[in-house]
N, C-alpha and C positions, 0 to 999 in steps of 0.2 A: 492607689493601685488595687486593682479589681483581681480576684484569683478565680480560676477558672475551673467550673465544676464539672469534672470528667464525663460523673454520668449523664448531667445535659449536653454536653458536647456530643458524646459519644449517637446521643438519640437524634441530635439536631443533623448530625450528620446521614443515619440511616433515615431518616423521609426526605430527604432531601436526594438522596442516590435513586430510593424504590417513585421518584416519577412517572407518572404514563408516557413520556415522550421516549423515555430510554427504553420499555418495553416494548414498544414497536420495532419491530427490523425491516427498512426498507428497502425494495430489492429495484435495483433496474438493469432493463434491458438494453445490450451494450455489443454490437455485431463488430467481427472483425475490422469492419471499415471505419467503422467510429475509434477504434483501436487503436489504426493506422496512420489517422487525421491525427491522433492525440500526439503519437509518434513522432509526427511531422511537425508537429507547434514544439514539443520538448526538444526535436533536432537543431530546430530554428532559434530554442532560447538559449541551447549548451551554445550555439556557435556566437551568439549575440556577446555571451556574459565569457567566449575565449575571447572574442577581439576586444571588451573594455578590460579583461585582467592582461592583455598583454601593453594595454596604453597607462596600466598604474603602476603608480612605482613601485621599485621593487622590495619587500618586506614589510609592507604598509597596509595599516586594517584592510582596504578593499582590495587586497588581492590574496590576501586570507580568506574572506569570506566569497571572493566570488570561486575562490578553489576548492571551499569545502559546495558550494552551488552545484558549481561542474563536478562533481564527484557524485553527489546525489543523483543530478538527472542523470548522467550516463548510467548511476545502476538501478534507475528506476526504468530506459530504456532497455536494460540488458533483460528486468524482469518482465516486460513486455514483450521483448524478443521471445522468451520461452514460452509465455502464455501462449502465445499465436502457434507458438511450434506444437503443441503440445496439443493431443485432441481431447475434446470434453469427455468428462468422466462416462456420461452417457450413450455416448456416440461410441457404440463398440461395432468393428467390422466384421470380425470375427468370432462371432459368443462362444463360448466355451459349450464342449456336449455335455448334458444332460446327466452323468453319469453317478453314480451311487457307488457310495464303500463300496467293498464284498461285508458281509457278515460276520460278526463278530465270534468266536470260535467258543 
């Protein structure tokens, strides 16, 4: 039996975290309509995995998991429903004036 020495643990775990793949942050670009397609495929899978949880039986692993399934997508559509509602942070219609305290007394 081999016993495990903390402080090489401890180090083999920090080079192994600070990689160059995890310091990059990859960004893409992703229009409403690519959104809405995504939308459409996760409509299409929630109603896929209600018609096989309604054909298994009832209290039985696959209708456990396809109910905790259907739970996900629908509130990973609900969070895409407000994305889309919701305008970019950017995109202000309205900007606020320009305006300054008064001076401080």
């Amino acid at each position: 039996m081999r016993l495990a020495d903390p402080i090489r643990e401890q180090s083999s775990v920090l080079v192994a975290s600070h990689t160059p793949q995890f310091e990059t942050q990859s960004t893409t670009d992703v229009t409403a309509q690519d959104v809405r397609t995504m939308m459409l495929y996760l409509r299409k899978a929630r109603d896929r995995a209600i018609d096989i949880r309604d054909r298994a039986p009832a209290g039985s692993y696959l209708e456990g998991v396809l109910k905790r399934t259907i739970d996900g997508i629908t509130l990973e559509l609900s969070q895409l429903d407000y994305l889309l509602a919701c305008k970019p942070a950017d995109a202000s219609s309205n900007p606020a004036p320009k305006r300054r305290m008064r001076p401080a007394i």
